[in-house]
N, C-alpha and C positions, 0 to 999 in steps of 0.2 A: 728119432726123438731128439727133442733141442733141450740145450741143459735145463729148459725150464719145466720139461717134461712134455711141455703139448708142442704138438708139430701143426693138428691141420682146425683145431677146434678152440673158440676163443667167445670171453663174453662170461654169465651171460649178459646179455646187453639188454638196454627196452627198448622194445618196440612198438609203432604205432598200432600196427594192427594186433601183436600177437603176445600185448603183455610185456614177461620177461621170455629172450629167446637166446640160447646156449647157439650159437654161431659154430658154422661145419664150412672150411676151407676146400674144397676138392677139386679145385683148377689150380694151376700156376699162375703167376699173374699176369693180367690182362690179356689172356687166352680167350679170344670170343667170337663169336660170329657175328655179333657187330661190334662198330665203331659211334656209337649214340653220343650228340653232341652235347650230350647233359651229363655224360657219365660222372659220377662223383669221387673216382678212381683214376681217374687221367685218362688217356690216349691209350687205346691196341694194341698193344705191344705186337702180339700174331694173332691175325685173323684167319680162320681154319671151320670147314663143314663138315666135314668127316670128325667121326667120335673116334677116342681111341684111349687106352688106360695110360691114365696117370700116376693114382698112389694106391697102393693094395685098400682094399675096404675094410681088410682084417686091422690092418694097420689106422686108420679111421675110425672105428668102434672101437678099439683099445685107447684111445686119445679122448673120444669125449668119453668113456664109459669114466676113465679118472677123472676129468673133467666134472664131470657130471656127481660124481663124488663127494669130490672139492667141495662143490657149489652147496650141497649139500650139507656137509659136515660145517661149513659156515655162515650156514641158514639162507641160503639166497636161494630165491623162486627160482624154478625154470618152467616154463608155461608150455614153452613150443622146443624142440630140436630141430634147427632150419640148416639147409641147407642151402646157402646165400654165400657164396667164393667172390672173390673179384675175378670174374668171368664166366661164365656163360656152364649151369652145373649140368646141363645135357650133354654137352661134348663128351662126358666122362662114361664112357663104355660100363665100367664097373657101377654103375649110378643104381644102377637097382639092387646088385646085390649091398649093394652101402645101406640103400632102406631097407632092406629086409632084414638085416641084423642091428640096425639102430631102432628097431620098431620093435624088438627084445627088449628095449630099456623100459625105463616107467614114464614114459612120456613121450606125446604125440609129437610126429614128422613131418615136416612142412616143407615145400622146396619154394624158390623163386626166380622163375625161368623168364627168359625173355618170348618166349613160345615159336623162337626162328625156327627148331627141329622135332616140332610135333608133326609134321606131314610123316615123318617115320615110324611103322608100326612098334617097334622095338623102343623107341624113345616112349609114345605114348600107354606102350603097357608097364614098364618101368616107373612111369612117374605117377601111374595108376596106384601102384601101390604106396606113396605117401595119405595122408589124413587130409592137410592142406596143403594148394596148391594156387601161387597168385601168378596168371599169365601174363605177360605185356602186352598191351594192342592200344599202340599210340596213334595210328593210323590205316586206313582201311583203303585207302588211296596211293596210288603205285606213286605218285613222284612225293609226295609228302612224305610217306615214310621214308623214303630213298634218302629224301634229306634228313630226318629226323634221326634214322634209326642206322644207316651207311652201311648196311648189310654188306655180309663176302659175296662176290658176282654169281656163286653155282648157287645160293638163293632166291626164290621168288614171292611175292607174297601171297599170291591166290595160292599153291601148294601150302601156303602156311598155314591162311583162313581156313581151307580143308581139313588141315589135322587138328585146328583148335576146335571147330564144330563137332569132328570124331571126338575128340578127348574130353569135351564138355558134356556128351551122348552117354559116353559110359563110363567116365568117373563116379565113385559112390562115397568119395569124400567129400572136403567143404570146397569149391569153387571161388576163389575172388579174381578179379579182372583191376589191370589200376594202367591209367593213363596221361603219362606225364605231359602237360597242357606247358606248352612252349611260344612265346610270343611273337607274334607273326609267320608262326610255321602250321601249326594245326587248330590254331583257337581263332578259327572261325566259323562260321554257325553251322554252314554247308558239311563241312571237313566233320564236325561233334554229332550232326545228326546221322552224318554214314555210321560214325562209332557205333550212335546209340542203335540202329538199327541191326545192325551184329549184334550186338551185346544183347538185342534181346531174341535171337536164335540162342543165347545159349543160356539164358538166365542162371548168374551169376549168384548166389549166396549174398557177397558188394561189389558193387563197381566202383572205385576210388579212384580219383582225379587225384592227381599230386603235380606239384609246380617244384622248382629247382629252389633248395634248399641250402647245397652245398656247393660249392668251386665248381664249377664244371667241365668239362674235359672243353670246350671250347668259350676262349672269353667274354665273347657277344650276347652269349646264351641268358635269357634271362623267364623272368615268370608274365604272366599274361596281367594288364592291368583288371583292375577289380572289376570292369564292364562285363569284358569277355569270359571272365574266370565263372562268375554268376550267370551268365548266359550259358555256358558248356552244363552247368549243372542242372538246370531249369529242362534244358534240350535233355540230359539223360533222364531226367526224373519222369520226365511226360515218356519215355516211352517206356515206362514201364521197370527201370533201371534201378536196384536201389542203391542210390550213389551216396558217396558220401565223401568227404572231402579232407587230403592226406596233406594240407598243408603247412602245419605246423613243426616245432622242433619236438625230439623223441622224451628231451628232461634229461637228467643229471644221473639217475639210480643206475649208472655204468658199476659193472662190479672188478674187482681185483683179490684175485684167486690164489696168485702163487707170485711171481717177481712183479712189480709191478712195471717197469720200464719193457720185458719183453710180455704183459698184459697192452699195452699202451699201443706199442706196435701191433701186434694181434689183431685188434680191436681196427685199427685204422689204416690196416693194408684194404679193409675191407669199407669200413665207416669210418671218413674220416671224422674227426670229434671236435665241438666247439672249444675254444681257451675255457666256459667259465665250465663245459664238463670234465674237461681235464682235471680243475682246479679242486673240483667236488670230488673226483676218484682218489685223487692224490690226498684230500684230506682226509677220509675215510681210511685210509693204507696208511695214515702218520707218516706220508713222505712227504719233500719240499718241492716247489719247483724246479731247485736243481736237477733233477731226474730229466727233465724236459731239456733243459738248457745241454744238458750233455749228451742227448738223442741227439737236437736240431746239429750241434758243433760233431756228432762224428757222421754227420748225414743220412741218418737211419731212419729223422724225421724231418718235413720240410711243413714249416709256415703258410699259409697261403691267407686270401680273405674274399671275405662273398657279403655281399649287401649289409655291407657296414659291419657284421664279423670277423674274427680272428679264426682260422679251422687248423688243426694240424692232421698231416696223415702221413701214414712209411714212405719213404720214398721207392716208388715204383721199381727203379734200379737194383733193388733191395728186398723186393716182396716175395715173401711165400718159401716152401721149402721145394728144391729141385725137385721134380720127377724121378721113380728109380725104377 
């Protein structure tokens, strides 16, 4: 437990798809089994395909149950408990038993997986049991993804396509699909009709396109201009897709729970947050910007900037609580 009392659960925060959603940490950071050139989190720190335990689950359902608490006794929605780490929440051995005792609280479980380790029967029975479930499938073509998504070498992705068609067969929760459209990597016609042609094996609850909102783990990375962006959606929509488009900012109704400076971090080891949401959190919590200026000065937060915005997020060096 960190003196602020939460170790792996942070938020809640809004989200596009899922309202207000109480944030579940359960990787260390940047643990992933890929390297996605859009990440909004930075660079891999370890890239790893085998799952393996992290943090007790007990310990995890003890953090958001207080959590969750909090949120409450200070009137703040929580719509979803999601389970969205900075990095990859399949890797995490204990990942089902986490949902099976966070699905004891009074509110619905969502995870948001990149779908690298659903060829694993063990992965996809585990993640069977959340409510919702939004998979990644930014490409359906072996060298596009390779570029897009930089997968660990013991993955492939026809093994992958395999377990998401299994886990979309027998899921009996909500299914969403979301695919991040990258400019001059996967936003062209050819590349959006293979998606959409998957996409309708497994009919999907929504299919959501989203483009690069945040800093991205590579600096070239950018969004598709408006041609191609509305052509990918036209393509999903004819085949039957119901798409819908994640390309906006999430708004300002970021909450602050208990400290607000180790809220701040929490919040942006994982999402980093715009200056003017910062500015909205911090006036809500009757604190100044000082709070900020003494994160960035003892390096706990670092500045960055993305299409004419200011983002701040923890610094990577710095994220998350150890493994035990």
């Amino acid at each position: 437990m960190t003196s602020s009392g939460f170790r792996y659960s942070f938020g809640p925060v809004p989200s596009r798809r899922l309202g207000k959603s109480l944030g579940i940490n359960n990787i260390p950071a940047k643990i992933c089994t890929y390297a996605c050139v859009y990440c909004q989190v930075g660079q891999t720190t370890e890239m790893l395909a085998d799952r393996r335990p992290f943090y007790p689950p007990e310990d995890i359902f003890r953090d958001v149950q207080r959590r969750l608490a909090k949120a409450r006794e200070a009137s703040e929605r929580v719509d979803y408990l999601t389970v969205v780490p900075d990095g990859e929440p399949t890797l995490d051995v204990n990942l089902g038993k986490a949902i099976a005792l966070l699905k004891t609280l009074d509110a619905p479980v969502g995870v948001i997986t990149n779908s690298s380790l659903l060829w694993r029967e063990d992965v996809r029975e585990e993640l069977g049991r959340a409510d919702w479930v939004s998979l990644k499938i930014d490409a359906v073509q072996e060298t596009i993804w390779r570029k897009i998504n930089r997968p660990h070498p013991a993955i492939g992705l026809s093994q992958i396509l395999d377990g998401i068609r299994l886990f979309a067969k027998a899921f009996t929760g909500k299914l969403v699909t979301e695919t991040m459209l990258i400019h001059g990597l996967n936003d062209q016609d050819d590349c959006m009709k293979a998606v959409a042609d998957f996409l309708h094996t497994l009919q999907p609850s929504r299919a959501y396109l989203s483009v690069p909102t945040r800093p991205p783990a590579v600096a070239h990375i950018r969004a598709p201009d408006a041609a191609p962006l509305s052509r990918a959606y036209q393509v999903l929509a004819a085949s039957g897709a119901p798409v819908e488009y994640l390309i906006g900012d999430e708004g300002n109704s970021f909450a602050c729970i208990s400290d607000i400076g180790k809220d701040i971090l929490s919040i942006t080891a994982v999402h980093p947050m715009r200056e003017e949401a910062i500015r909205m959190m911090l006036s809500r919590a009757g604190a100044s910007w000082d709070v900020v200026e003494r994160l960035v000065a003892q390096g706990a937060l670092v500045k960055t900037s993305y299409d004419g915005q200011a983002f701040y997020r923890k610094n990577s060096g710095q994220c998350g609580p150890s493994p035990r």
